[in-house]
PLY file of the C-alpha trace (Angstrom):
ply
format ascii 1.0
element vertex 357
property float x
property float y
property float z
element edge 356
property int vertex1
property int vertex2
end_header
0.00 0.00 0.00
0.93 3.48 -0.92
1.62 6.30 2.08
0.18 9.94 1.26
3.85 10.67 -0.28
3.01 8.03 -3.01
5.95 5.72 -1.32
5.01 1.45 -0.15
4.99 1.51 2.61
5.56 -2.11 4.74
3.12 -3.60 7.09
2.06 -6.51 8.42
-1.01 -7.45 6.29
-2.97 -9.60 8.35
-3.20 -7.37 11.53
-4.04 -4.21 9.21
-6.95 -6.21 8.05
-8.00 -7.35 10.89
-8.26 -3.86 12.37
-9.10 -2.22 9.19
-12.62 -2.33 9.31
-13.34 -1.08 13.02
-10.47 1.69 12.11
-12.91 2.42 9.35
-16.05 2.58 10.84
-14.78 5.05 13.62
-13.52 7.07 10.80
-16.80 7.30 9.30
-18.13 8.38 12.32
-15.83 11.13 12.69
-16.62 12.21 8.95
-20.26 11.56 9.23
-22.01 13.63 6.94
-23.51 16.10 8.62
-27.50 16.61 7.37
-28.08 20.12 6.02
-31.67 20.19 4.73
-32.48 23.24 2.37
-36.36 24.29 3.31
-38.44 27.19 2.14
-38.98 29.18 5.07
-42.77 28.15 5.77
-45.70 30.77 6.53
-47.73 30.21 9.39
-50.65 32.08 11.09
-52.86 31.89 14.10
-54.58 33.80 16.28
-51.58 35.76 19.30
-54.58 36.03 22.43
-54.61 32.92 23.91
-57.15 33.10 26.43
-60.82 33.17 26.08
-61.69 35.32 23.02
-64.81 36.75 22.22
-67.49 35.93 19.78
-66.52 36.65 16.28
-68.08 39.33 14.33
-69.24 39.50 11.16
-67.50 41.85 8.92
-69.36 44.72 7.78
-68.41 46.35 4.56
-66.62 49.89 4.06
-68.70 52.83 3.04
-67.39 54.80 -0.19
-65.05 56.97 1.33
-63.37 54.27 3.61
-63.25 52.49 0.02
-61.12 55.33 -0.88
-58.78 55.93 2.22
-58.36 51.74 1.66
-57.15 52.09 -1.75
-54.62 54.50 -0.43
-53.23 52.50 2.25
-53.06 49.65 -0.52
-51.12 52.20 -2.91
-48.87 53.70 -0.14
-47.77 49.70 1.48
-47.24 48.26 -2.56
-45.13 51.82 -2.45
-43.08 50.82 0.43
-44.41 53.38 2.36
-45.45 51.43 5.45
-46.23 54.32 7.80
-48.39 55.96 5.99
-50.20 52.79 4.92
-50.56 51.87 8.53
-51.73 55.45 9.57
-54.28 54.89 6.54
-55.49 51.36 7.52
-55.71 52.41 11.29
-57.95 55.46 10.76
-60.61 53.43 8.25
-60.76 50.87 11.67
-61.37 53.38 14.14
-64.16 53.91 12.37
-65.37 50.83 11.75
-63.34 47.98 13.26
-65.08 45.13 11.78
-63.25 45.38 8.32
-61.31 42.34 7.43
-59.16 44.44 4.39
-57.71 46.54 6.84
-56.64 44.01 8.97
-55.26 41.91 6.19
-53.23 45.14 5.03
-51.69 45.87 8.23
-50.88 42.04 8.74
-49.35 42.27 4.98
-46.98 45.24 6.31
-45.55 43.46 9.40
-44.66 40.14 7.46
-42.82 42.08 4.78
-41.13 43.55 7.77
-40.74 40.27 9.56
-42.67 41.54 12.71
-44.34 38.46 13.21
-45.57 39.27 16.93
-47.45 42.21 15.31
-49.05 40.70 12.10
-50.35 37.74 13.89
-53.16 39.25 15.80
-54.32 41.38 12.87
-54.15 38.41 10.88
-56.00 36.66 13.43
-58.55 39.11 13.79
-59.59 38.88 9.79
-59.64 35.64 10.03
-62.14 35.66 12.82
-64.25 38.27 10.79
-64.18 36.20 7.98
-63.37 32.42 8.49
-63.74 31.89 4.91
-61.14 34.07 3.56
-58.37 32.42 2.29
-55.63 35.31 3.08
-57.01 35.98 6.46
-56.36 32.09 7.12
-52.87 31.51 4.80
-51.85 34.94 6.67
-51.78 33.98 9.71
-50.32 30.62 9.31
-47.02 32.31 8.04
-47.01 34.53 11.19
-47.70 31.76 13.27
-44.83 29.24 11.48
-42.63 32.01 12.12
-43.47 32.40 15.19
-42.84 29.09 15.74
-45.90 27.96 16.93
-46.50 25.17 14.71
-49.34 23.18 15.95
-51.47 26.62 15.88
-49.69 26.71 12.57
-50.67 23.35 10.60
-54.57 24.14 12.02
-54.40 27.37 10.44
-52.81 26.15 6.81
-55.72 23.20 7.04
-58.27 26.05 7.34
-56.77 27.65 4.59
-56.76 24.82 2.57
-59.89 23.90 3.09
-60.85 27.00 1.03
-58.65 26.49 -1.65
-56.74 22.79 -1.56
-54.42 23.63 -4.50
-52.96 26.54 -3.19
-48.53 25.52 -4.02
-47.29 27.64 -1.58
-49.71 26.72 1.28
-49.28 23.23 0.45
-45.39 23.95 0.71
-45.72 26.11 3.68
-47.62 22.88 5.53
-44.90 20.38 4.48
-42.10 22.69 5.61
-44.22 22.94 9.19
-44.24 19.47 9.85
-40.94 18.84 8.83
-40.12 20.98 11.60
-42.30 19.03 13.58
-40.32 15.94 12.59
-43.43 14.98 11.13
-42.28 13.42 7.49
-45.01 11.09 6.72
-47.84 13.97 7.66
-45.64 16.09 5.36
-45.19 14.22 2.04
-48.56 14.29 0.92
-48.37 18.16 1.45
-44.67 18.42 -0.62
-46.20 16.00 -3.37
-49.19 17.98 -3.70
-47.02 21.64 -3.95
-44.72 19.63 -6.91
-47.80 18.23 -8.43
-49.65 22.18 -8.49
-46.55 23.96 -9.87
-43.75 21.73 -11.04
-41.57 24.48 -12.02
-41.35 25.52 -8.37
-37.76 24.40 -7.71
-37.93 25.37 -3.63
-41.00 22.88 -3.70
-38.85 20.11 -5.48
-36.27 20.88 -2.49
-39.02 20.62 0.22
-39.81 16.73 -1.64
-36.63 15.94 -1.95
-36.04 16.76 1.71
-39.04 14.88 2.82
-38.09 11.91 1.10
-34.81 11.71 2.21
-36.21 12.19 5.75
-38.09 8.73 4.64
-35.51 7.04 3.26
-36.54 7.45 0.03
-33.25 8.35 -1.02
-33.26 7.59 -4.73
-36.80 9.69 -5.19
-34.93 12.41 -2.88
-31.56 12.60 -5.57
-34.11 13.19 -8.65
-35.57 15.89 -6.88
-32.66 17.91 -6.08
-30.87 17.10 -9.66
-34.53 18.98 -11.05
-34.10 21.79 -8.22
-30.95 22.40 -9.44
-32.31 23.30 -12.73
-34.72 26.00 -11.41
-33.42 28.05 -8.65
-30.91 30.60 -9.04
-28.70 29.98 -5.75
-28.00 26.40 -6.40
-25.52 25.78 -3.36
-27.42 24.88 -0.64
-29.58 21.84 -2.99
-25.52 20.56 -3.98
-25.03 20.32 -0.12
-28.54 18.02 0.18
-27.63 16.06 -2.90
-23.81 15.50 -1.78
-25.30 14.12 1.50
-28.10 11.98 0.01
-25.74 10.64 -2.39
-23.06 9.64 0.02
-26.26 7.99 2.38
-26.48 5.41 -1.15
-22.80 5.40 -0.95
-22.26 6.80 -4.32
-19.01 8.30 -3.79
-18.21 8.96 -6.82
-21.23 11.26 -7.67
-21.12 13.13 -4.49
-16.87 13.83 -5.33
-18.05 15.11 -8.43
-20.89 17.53 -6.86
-19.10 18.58 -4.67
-16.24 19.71 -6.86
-18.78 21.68 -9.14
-19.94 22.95 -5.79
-16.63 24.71 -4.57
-16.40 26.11 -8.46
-20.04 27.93 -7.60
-19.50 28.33 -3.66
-15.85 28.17 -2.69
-16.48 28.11 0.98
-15.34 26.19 3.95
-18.58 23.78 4.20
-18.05 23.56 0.21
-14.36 21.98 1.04
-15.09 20.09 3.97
-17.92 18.15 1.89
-15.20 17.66 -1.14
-12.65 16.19 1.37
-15.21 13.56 2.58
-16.24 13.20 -0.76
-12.91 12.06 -1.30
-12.44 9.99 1.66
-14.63 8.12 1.13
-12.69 7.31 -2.43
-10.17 6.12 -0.38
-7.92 9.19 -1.93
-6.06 10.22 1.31
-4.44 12.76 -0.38
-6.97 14.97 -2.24
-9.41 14.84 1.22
-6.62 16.03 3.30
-5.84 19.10 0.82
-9.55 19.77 0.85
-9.88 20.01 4.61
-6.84 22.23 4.75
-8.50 24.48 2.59
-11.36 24.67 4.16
-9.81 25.75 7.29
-7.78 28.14 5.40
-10.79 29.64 4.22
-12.55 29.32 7.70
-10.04 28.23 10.77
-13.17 28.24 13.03
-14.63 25.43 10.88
-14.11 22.57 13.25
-15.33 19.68 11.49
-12.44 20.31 8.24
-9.87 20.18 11.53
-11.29 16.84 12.30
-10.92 15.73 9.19
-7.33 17.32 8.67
-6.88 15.26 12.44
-8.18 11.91 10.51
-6.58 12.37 7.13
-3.18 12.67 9.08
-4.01 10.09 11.68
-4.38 7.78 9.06
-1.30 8.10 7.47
0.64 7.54 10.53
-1.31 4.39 10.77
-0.50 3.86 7.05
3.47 4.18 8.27
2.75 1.72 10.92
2.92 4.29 13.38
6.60 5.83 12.34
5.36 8.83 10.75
5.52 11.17 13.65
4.79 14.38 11.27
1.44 13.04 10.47
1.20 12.09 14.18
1.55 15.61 15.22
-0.06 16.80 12.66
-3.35 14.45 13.83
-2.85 15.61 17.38
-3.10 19.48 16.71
-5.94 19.11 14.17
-7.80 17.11 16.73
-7.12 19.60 19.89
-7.93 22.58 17.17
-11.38 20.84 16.39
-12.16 20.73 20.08
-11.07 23.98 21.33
-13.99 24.94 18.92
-16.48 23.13 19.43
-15.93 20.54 22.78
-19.27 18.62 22.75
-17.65 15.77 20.22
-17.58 12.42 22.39
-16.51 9.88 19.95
-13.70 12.47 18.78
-12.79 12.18 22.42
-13.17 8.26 22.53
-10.89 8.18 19.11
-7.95 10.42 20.78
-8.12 8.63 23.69
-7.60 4.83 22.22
-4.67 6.21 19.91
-2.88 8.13 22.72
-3.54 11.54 21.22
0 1
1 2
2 3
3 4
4 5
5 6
6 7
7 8
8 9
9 10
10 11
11 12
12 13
13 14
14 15
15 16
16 17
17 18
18 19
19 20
20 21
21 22
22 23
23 24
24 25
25 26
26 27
27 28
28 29
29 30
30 31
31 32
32 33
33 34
34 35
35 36
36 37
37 38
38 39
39 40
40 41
41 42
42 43
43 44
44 45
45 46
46 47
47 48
48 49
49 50
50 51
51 52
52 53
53 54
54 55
55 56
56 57
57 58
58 59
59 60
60 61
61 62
62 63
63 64
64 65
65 66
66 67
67 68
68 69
69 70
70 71
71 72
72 73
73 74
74 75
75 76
76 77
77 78
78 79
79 80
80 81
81 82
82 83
83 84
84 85
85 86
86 87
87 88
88 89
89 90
90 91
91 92
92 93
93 94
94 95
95 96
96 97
97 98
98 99
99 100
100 101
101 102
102 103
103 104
104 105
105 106
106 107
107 108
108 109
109 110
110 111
111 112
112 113
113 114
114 115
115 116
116 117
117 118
118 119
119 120
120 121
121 122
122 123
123 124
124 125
125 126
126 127
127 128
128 129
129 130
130 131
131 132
132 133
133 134
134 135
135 136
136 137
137 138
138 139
139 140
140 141
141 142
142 143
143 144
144 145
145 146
146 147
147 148
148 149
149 150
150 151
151 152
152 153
153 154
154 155
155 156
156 157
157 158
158 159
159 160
160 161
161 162
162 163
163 164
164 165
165 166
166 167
167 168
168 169
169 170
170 171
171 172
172 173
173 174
174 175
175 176
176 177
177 178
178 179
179 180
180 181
181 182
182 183
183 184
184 185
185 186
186 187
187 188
188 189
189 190
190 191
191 192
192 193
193 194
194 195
195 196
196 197
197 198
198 199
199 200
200 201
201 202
202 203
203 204
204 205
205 206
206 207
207 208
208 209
209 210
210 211
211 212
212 213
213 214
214 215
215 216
216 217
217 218
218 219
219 220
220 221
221 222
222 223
223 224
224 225
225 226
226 227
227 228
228 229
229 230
230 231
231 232
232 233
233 234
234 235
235 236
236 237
237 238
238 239
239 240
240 241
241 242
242 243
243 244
244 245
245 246
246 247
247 248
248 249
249 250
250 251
251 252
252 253
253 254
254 255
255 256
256 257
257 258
258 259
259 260
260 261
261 262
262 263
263 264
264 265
265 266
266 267
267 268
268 269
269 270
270 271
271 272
272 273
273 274
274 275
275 276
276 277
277 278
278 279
279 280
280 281
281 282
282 283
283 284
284 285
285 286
286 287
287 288
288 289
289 290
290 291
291 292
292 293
293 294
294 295
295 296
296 297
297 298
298 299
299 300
300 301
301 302
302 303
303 304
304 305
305 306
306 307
307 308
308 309
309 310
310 311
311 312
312 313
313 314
314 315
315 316
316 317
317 318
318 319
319 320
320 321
321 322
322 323
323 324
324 325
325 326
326 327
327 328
328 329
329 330
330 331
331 332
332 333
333 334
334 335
335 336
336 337
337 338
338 339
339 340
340 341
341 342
342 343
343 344
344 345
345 346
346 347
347 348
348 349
349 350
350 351
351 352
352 353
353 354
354 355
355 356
């Protein structure tokens, strides 16, 4: 067997076999890949009071000249004018507070300015005023999603698509909500549904391919991100998914080759760090270790390319049969650099500790 210079090096054959495979296996553990899921960020709405509320009121319509102060709100918030819309929605419901467009337009206005605490109660009030209005109800799920208050959150996209079932993006917003519940069964027939309503949606094709991989469904999960790929501008985050899923069916090979497109597009640490496990996993000791290095180049607070610098070089002195003491070193420092990071790794402790590191 080659050493990482490319010389043979001699070893007793039999005991390197022997202890090959458990070697291995702890490697892999150290080089696990770690799961980075791309999701949508999902929209969720439900009503903020939760005490007793009062009976809901019917919504009463706005007279002409409310009709016009409305329009003006509308024209000053699609204007980016939010205060004045605000000022303009606020005055038409101190007149009359039982009109569900004002209450949608002010809930509009805090979502755009991600102030979910505020545009869930308006949001919740339309909705109460009109229980059948699909933007009162898809409204307030976003705030509520965001607001992380997802069980409030799924009951509120269900009402919403109740009134119209088709809806892509409240079918996506209801997949992405119980995959943050670590619900993927409930969610698949949601991120089928948001493919099957607008297949040229490539954040829904990530949601799928997401949920199926959270199913095992890893083959089903790799066609989805390949066609995600093709539709989305920032294309990084899907190579990540697919370098993971691909490695999960242990085709190496495809995820090397992702993953070196991926540092073309993205040259970043996590970009490296996936390349050099890529490569690992090749068995090319060599290329991985220059790919870790790299990445912590690029990033020396990026403690997972240390442990794999701290693995790429442990395994060379093992390799040597224990004489290379540079790579010993080297595995050593890479190790103690990965853990001065970030200390909560127990089996990088429990693989320092059985080779005297």
């Amino acid at each position: 067997m080659a050493g990482t210079d490319g010389r043979a090096v001699a070893f007793n054959r039999s005991k390197w076999d022997k202890g090959r495979m458990s070697m291995n296996r702890l490697f892999g553990m150290i080089l696990a890949a770690a799961m980075t899921t791309a999701l949508l960020p999902g929209c969720i709405y439900l009503d903020g009071n939760r005490g007793q509320r009062p009976a809901p009121t019917l919504s009463s319509g706005p007279s002409e000249a409310q009709k016009q102060v409305l329009d003006e709100a509308e024209h000053a918030r699609l204007a980016g004018d939010y205060e004045s819309a605000l000022n303009l929605f606020r005055e038409v419901l101190a007149q009359n507070p039982t009109i569900t467009t004002a209450y949608l337009g002010i809930g509009s206005i805090h979502l755009e300015q991600k102030n979910y605490e505020e545009a869930e109660p308006a949001y919740a009030r339309a909705a109460r005023l009109e229980p059948r209005n699909f933007d009162a109800q898809f409204g307030h799920a976003i705030a509520l999603q965001m607001l992380n208050r997802l069980v409030e959150a799924v009951r509120a996209y269900q009402r919403a698509l109740s009134i119209n079932p088709d809806h892509p993006r409240a079918n996506l917003n209801l997949a992405t909500t119980f995959l943050q519940m670590d619900d993927s069964r409930s969610a698949v027939v949601f991120a089928e549904r948001a493919v099957a309503n607008d297949p040229e949606n490539g954040n829904a094709r990530v949601n799928l391919g997401a949920v199926y991989e959270k199913l095992g469904r890893n083959s089903e999960a790799i066609d989805q991100y390949l066609t995600a790929m093709e539709l989305i501008d920032d294309a990084g985050p899907v190579m990540l998914n697919l370098i993971n899923v691909l490695g999960k069916e242990r085709r190496y090979q495809e995820a090397v080759n992702t993953a070196e497109n991926l540092v073309r597009y993205d040259p970043s640490a996590n970009a490296y760090e996936r390349l050099g496990w890529g490569y690992f996993r090749l068995g090319e000791y060599d290329k991985s270790i220059n790919a870790y290095r790299k990445a912590v180049d690029l990033d020396p607070q990026h403690w997972p390319s240390w442990s794999g610098v701290g693995v790429n070089a442990l395994n060379t002195w093992l390799l040597s049969e224990r004489q290379d003491q540079a790579a010993f070193r080297e595995a050593r420092d890479a190790f103690r650099r990965s853990l001065r990071i970030n200390p909560d790794q127990s089996r990088l402790v429990t693989l320092m500790s059985n080779y005297g590191l």
